[in-house]
Every structure is written in C-alpha cells, then in structure tokens.
Backbone as CSV, one residue per row, in Angstrom:
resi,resn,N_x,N_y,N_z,CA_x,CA_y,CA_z,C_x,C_y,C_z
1,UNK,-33.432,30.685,89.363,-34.722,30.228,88.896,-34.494,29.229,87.780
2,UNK,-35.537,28.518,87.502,-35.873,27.345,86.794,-36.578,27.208,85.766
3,UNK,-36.391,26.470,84.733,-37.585,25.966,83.868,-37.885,24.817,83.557
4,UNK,-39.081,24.433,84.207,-38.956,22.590,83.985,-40.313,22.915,82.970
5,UNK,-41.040,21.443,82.382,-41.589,21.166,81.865,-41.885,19.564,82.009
6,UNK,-43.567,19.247,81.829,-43.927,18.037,82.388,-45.005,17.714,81.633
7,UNK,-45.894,16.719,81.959,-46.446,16.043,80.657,-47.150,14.928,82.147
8,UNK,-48.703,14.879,81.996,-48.968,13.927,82.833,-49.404,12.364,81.645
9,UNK,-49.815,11.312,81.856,-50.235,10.420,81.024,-51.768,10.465,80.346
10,UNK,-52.867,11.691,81.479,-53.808,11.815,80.597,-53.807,13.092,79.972
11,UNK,-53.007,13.721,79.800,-52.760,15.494,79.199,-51.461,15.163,78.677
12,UNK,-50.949,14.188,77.507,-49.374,13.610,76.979,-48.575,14.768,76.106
13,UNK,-49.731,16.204,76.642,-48.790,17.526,75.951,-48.228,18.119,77.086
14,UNK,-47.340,18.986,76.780,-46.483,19.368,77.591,-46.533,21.111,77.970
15,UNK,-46.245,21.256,79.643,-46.327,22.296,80.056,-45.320,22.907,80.844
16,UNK,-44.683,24.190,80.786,-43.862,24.762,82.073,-44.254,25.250,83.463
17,UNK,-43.306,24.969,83.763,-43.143,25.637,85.432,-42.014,26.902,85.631
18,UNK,-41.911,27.609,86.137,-40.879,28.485,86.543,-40.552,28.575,88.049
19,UNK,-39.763,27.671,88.017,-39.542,27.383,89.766,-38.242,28.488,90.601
20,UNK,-38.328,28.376,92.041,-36.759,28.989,92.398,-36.580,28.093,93.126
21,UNK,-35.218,28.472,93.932,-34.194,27.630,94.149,-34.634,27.063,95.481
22,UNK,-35.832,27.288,96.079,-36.525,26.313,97.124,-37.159,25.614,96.615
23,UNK,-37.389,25.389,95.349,-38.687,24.473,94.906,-39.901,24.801,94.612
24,UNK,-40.200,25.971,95.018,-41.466,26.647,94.652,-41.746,27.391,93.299
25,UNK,-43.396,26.961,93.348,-43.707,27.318,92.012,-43.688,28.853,91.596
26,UNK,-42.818,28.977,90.890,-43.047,30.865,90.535,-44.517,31.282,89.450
27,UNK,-44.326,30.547,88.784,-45.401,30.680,87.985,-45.693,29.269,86.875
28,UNK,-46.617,28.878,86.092,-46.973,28.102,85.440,-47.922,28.142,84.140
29,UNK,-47.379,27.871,83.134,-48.360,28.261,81.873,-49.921,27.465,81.869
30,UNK,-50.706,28.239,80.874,-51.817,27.918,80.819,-51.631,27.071,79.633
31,UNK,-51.018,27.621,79.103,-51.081,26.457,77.591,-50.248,25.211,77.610
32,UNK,-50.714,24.939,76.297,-50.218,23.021,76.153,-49.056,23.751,74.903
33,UNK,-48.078,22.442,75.088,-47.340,22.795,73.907,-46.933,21.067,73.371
34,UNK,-46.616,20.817,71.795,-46.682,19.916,71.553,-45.650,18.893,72.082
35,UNK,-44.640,19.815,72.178,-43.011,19.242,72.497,-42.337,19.881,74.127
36,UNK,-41.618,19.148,74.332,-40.596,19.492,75.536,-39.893,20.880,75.414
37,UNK,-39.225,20.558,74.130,-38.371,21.780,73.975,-39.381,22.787,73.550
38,UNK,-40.219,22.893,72.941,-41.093,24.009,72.686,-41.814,24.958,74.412
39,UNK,-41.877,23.951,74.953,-42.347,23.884,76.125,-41.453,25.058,77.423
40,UNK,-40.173,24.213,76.928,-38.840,25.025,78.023,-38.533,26.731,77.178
41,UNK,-38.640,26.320,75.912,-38.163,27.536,75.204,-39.410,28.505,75.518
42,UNK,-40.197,28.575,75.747,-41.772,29.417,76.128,-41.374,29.997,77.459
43,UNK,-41.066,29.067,78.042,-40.971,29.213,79.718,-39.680,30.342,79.863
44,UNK,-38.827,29.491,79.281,-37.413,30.385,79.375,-37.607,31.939,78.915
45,UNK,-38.190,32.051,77.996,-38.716,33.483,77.416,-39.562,34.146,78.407
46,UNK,-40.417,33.825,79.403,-41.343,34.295,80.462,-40.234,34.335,81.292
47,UNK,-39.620,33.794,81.668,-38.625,34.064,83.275,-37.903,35.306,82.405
48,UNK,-36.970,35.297,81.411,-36.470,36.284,80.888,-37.223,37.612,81.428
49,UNK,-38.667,37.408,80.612,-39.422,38.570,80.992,-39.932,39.416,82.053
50,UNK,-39.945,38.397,82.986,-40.422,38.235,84.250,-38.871,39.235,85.058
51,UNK,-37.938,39.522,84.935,-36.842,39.936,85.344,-36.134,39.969,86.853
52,UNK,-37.214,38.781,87.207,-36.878,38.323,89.046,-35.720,38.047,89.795
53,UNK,-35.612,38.283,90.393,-34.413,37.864,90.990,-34.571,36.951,92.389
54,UNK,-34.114,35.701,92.281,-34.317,34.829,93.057,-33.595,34.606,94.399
55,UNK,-34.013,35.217,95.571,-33.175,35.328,96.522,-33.208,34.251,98.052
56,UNK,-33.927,33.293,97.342,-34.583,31.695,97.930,-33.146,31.132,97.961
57,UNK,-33.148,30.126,99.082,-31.752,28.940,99.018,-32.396,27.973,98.677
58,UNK,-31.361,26.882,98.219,-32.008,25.746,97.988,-31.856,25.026,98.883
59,UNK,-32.653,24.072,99.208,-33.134,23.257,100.469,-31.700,22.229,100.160
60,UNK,-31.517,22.087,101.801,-30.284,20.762,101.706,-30.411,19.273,101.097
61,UNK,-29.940,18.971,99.991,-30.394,17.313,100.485,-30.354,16.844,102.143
62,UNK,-30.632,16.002,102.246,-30.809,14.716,103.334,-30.882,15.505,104.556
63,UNK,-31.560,16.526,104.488,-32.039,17.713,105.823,-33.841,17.824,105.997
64,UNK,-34.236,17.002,105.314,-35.560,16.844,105.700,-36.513,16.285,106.520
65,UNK,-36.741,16.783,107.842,-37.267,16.299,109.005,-37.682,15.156,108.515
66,UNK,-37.601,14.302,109.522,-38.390,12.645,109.866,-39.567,12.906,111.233
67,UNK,-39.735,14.062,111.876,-40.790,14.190,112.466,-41.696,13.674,112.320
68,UNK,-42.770,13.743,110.913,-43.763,13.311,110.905,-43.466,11.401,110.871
69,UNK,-42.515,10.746,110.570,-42.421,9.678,110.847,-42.521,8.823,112.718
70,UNK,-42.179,9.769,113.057,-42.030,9.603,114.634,-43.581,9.720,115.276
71,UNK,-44.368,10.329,115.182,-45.941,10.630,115.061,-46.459,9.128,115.010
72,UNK,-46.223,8.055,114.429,-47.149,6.881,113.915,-47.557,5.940,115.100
C-alpha cells in the first residue's frame, strides 16, 4: 500500500490517498492540509492504523489492452 498526496489548481491545499498495489483507491481524507508533507505524514499514520494487508498485484507496465482503440 501507498500514500500519495495531490493538490488540484482550484483546491492549491493538499490531500491523501491510500492506494494498493493495483492502483486502487483504499481510502481518501476528508481534510485539507497546508503542505505535502503534512499531507503524506496524516495518511501514513491512517494506513499504519488501518493494519491492511495488501494482497493486490501491481498491474504490468505496457500490458494494457488497445481494444478499445480497435473499436473506432
């Protein structure tokens, strides 16, 4: 599992994600935090808490169907 943190251009405060190793969202805070690192250090403390164990693979690079390209 993961902890990212992101920031869009009209909300320029910052929020976590707690992702696993497919990419999916595990969970996501409600609050704003002023900084990045304030942001990851919050998050990191919730996955801690959270005591999950992530039993997801991570997706291959360059294994991602072109199907829907073939469709057009």
């Amino acid at each position: 599992m993961h902890v990212i943190a992101y920031s869009t251009p009209n909300r320029p405060d910052w929020t976590w994600r707690i992702i696993n190793n497919a990419g999916e969202v595990v969970e996501e805070s409600r609050s704003r935090f002023p900084t990045i690192s304030a942001a990851v250090s919050e998050g990191t403390g919730r996955m801690k808490s959270l005591n999950l164990k992530d039993t997801t693979t991570a997706a291959k690079p360059g294994r991602r169907s072109t199907s829907h390209l073939r469709r057009r």
